[in-house]
C-alpha positions in Angstrom: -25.3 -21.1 -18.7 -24.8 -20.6 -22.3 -23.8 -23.4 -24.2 -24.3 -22.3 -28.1 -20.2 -22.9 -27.9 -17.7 -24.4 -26.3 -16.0 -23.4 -23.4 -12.6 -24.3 -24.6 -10.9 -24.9 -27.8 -8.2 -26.5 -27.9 -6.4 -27.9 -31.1 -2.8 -29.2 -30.5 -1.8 -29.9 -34.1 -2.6 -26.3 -34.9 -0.9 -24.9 -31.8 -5.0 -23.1 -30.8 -6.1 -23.0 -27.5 -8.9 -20.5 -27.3 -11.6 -19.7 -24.2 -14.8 -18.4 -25.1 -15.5 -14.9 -24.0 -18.8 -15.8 -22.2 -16.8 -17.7 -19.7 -15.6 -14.4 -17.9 -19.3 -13.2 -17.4 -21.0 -16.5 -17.0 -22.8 -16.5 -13.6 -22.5 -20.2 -13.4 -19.2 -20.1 -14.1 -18.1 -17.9 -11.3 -20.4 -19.8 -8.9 -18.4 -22.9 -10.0 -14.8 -21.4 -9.4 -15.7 -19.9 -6.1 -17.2 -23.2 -4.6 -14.1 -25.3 -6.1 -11.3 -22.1 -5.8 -11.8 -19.6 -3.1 -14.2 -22.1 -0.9 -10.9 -24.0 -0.7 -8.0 -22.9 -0.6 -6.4 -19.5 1.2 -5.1 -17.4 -1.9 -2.6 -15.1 -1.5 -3.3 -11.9 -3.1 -0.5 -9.6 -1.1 0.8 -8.1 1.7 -0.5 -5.9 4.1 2.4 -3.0 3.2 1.6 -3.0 -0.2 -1.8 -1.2 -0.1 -1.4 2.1 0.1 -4.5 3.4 1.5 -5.7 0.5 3.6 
């Protein structure tokens, strides 16, 4: 896990909240959020009838 930066920024008085970029490829990262996400909880993504090619 890179952590040159942080993941977050977040200044209120300046109205900023940024994410760093390298949290959308970070293999750690993902790890985390599917162990505490999608290990969870059920997530509903859609129905059935709106694929059209299933």
């Amino acid at each position: 896990m890179t952590t040159a930066k942080p993941w977050i920024v977040e200044d209120n008085t300046k109205n900023k909240f940024l994410v760093n970029r390298n949290t959308f490829i970070d293999k750690d990262i993902l790890k985390m959020e599917r162990e505490r996400i999608f290990d969870r909880v059920w997530v509903y993504v859609g129905h059935e009838s709106e694929i059209p090619n299933p």
